[in-house]
Structures are given as structure tokens and as C-alpha cells.
C-alpha positions as CSV (number, residue, x, y, z in Angstrom):
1,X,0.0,0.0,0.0
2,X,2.2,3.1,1.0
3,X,6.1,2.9,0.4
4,X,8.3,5.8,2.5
5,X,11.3,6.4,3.4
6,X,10.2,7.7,6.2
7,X,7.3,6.2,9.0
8,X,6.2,10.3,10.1
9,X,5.8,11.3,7.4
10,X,2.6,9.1,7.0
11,X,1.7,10.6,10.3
12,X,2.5,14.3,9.2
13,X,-0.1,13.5,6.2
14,X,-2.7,12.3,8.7
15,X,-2.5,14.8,11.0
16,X,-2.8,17.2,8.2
17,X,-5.6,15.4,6.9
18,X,-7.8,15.4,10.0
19,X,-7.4,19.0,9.8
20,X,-10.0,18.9,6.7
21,X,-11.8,15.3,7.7
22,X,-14.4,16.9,9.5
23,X,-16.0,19.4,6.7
24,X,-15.7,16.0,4.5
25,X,-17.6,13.8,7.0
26,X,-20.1,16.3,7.3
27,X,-21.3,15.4,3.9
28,X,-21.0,11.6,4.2
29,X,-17.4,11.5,2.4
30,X,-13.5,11.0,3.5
31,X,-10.7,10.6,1.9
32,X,-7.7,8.0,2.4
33,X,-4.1,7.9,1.8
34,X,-3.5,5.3,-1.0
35,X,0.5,5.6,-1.6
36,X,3.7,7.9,-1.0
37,X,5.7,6.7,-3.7
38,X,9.4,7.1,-3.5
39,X,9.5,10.7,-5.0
40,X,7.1,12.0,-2.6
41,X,4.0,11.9,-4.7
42,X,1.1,11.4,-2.3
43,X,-2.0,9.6,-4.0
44,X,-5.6,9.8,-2.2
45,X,-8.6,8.5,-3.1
46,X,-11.8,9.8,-1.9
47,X,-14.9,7.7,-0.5
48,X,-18.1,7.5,0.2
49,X,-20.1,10.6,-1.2
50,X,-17.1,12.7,-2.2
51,X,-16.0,9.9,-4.5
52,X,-19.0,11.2,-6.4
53,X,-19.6,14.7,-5.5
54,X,-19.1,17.6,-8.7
55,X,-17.2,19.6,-5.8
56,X,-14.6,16.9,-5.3
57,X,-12.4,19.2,-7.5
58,X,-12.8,22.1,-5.9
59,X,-12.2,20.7,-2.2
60,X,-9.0,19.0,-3.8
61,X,-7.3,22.2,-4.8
62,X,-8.7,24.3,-2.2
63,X,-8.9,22.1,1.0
64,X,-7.0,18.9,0.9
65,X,-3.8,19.6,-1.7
66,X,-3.5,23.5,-0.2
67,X,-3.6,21.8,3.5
68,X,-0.5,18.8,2.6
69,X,1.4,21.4,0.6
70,X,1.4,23.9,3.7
71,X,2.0,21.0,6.3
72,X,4.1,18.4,5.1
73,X,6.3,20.6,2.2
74,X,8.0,17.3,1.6
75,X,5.4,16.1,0.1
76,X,6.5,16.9,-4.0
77,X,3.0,16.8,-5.6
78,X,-0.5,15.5,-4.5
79,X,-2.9,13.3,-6.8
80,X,-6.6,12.4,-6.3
81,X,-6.8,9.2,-8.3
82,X,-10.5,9.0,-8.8
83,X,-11.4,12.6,-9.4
């Protein structure tokens, strides 16, 4: 599943995802980390309704990429595979 060079940083990408959780699970969604491949790309993967919603997009760039980027700058580029 994920591949790093480094165990924290897995928790750095949590934390900073739990910052944004709650405005997902208030519509019925989430999202999960799905790899950190050995360059640093983080891949996600929304579920339940925001695996479907028209605003996935938008709370991508806005929310959940703007959040990593500011809190785990390691992190080299951030894809939502089923967007």
C-alpha cells in the first residue's frame, strides 16, 4: 500500500488530513491515503459521497492539496486518483 522512506511522514499527512476530515464527513465522504511513492507523490482517493460529488475538484485544490502542501512541504505533488 504506501512505500516511504520515512514512517512520520505518514503521520504528518494524517495529521494534516484530520485537519480537513471533518468538513468532508459532514457530507457523508472521507478521503484515504493510498500511496507515497518514493519521490514524494502522495496519491488519495476519496470515498463515500465525495468519491462522487461535482465539488470533489474544488475541495481538492482548495482544501486537501493547499492543507498537505502547507503542512508536510516534503510532500512533492499531491494526486486524487479518482477525481
Amino acid at each position: 500500500m504506501e512505500t516511504t522512506l520515512d514512517p512520520s511522514l505518514s503521520n504528518k499527512i494524517e495529521l494534516a488530513l484530520n485537519k480537513i476530515r471533518p468538513y468532508l464527513e459532514a457530507d457523508g465522504g472521507n478521503v484515504e491515503i493510498l500511496e507515497i511513492t518514493p519521490s514524494l507523490e502522495l496519491h488519495l482517493q476519496f470515498v463515500g459521497a465525495c468519491s462522487s460529488c461535482a465539488m470533489s475538484a474544488m475541495t481538492f485544490k482548495a482544501g486537501i492539496e493547499e492543507t498537505i502542501r502547507r503542512e508536510v512541504p516534503e510532500i512533492t505533488k499531491v494526486i486524487a486518483v479518482n477525481m
